[in-house]
N, C-alpha and C positions, 0 to 999 in steps of 0.2 A: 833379264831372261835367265832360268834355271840353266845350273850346270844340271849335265847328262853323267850318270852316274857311271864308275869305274868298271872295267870287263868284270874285277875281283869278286865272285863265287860269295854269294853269303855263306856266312860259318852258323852251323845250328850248334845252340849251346847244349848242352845236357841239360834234364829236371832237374829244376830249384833253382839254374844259373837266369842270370837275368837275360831278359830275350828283348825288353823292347823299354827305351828310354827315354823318357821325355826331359830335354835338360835346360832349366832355366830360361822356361819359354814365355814370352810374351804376346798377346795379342788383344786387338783393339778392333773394334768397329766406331768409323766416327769419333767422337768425344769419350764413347763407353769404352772402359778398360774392364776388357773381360779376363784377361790371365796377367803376373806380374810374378816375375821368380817363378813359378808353377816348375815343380821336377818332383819327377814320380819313375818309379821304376815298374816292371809287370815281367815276372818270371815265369820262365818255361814251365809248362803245364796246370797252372794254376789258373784258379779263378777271381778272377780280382773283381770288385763292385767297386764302380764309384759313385760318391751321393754328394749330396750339396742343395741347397734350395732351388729353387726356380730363376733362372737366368744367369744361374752362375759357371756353364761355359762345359757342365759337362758333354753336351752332345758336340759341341764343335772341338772338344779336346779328338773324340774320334772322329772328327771327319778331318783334324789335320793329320791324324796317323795315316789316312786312304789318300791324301791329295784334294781331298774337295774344297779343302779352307789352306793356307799357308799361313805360321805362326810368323808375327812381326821380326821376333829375335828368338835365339834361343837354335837348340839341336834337338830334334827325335832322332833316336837309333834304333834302327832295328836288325839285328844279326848283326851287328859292328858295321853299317852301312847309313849315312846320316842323307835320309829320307830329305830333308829340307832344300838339299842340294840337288834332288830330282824335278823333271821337268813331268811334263802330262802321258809321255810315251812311258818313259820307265814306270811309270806308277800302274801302269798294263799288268806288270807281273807283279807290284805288287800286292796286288787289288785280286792274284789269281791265289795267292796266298794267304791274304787277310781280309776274309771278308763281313761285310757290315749287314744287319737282320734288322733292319729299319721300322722305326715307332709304330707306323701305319700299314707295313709289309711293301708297297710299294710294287703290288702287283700289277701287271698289264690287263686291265680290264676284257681288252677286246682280244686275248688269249684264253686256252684251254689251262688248266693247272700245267698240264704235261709239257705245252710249250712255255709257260712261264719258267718252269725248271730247268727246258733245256736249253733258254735263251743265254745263259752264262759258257753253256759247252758249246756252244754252236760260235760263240765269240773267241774262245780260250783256245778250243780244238776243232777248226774250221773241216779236219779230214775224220773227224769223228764219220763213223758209219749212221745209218738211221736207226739198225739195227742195236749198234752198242749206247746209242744215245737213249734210247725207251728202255734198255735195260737200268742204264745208270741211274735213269730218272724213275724206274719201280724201285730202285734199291732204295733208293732216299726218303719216297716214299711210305718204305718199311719203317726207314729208321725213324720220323716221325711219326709213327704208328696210323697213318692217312691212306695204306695202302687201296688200289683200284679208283682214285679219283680224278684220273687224269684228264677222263674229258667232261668234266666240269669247270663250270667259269667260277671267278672270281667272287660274283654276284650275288653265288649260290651259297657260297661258305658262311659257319658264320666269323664270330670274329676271333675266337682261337683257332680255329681252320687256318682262317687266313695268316696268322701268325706261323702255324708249321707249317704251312706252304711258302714262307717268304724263310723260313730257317733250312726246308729242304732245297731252295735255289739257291741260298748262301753256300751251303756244303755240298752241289753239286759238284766244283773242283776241287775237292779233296785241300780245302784250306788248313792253313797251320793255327788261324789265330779267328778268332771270332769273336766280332765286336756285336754287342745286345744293346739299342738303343729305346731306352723304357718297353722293357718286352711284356710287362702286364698292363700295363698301361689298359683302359678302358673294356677291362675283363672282368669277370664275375669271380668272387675268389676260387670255384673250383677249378675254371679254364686256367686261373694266372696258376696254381698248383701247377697242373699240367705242364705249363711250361716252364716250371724250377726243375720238374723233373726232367724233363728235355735238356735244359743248359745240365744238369749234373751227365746224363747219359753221355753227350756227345764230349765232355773229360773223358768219361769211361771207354766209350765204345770206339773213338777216333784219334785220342790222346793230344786233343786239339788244348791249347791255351785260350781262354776265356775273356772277354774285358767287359763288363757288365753295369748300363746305366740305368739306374734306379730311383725311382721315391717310395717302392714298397718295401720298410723293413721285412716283413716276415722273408720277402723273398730274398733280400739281401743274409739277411740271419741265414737264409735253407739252405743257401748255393755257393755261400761266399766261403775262401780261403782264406782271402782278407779285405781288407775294406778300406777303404782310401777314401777321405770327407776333403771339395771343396769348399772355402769359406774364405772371405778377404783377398780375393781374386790367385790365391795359391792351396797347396795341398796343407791342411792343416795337422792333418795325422793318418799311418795309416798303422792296421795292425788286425791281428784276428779277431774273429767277430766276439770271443770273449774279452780280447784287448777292448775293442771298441764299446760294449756293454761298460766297462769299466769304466771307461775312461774321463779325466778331471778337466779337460778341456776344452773348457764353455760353448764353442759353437757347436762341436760336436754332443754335449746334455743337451744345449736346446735344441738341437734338429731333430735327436731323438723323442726327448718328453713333447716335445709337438705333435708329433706323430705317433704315439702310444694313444689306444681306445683311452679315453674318461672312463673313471670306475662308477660304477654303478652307486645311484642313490641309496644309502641304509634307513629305512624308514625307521623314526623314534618309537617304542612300545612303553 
């Protein structure tokens, strides 16, 4: 059974310090070892990408930052406070602080946009008015540029809609950290555009910290501070995204030249 974490006040760092720490974590499903030594660091206000092939652990590294997976060994910190040692209650606030914008959006079908929004205020701030909760939830609305759609369903969107609609329920309590779990993911390149420019605003306009799972370079190259590659079940390197352009270390060329367009045939004359 988790211990119940200490009365002791998280301490928010200053820009640039490091906010949140993954420390020589492991974890395993089964016989699959998904993480081994994995430690990585994500500092106050930044936007951090993490990449790695397909099944290499980046989406469940964020759902053991929320609570929904627990790492085998190892420490996350976040605010000098070691998450692992939280049970399901505490992770209440933490989840009011660090919230995740999931693949699919993970909207409630049989809701209005407006109530899917203010399903998170209504949980968080149970004496919320009705009144301040339709304001909160236009404001959010502004910010992902979706304003007036609140009583539309889910059904109706399409699928970048639906992705700022699942980013304006994210940021409905004014969270500190915002996790992106493949947020272009099955979009047409103008929509996934769209939503680079959203992960940049909400740095800008909320001065929120960032953690961002990817396989679209361009997007990773638009929005990234820096970039952090899964590979051989740990972090292999991370650095800015001209560090990473650079860089000599083999898993990191080949995930990239994988993923660069083929250059076009030059026909012989």
């Amino acid at each position: 059974m988790k211990a119940t974490r200490s009365d002791k006040s998280f301490a928010r760092p200053v820009a640039g310090e490091e906010l949140i720490r993954f420390e020589d974590i492991h974890k395993s499903f089964g016989t699959k070892h998904v993480f081994e030594h994995l430690s990585l660091s994500v500092m106050e206000g930044e936007i951090l990408t993490v990449m790695g092939g397909s099944g290499m652990g980046k989406s469940v590294l964020l759902k053991c930052l929320i609570g929904l997976l627990y790492p085998d060994s190892g420490r996350i910190i976040f605010e000098g406070q070691d998450l692992t040692a939280f049970d399901e209650k505490d992770f209440l606030h933490v989840r009011r602080r660090i919230a995740m914008v999931f693949q699919g959006a993970a909207l409630f079908d049989s809701l209005t946009v407006g109530e899917n929004i203010a399903y998170p205020l209504r949980e968080h701030f149970p004496t919320m008015s009705d009144e301040e909760l339709q304001k909160r939830v236009a404001q959010k609305l502004e910010l992902v540029n979706l304003p007036g759609v609140e009583a539309m369903k889910p059904a109706d969107l399409s699928g970048g809609m639906r992705k700022r609609i699942g980013l304006a329920r994210a940021i409905a309590v004014d969270p500190e950290v915002i996790l992106w779990d493949e947020p272009t993911t099955g979009l047409d390149p103008i929509s996934a555009r769209v939503i680079d420019r959203l992960i940049v605003s909400m740095k800008r306009k909320l001065g929120c910290t960032s953690v961002v799972v990817t396989h679209d370079l361009d997007s990773a190259f638009t929005v990234s501070d820096r970039i952090a590659m899964i590979a051989k079940r740990k972090i292999v390197q991370v650095g800015t995204v001209q560090e990473m352009r650079n860089s000599t270390v083999h898993e990191v060329r080949t995930f990239f030249e994988a993923r660069q367009p083929p250059r076009p045939a030059v026909s012989a004359r």
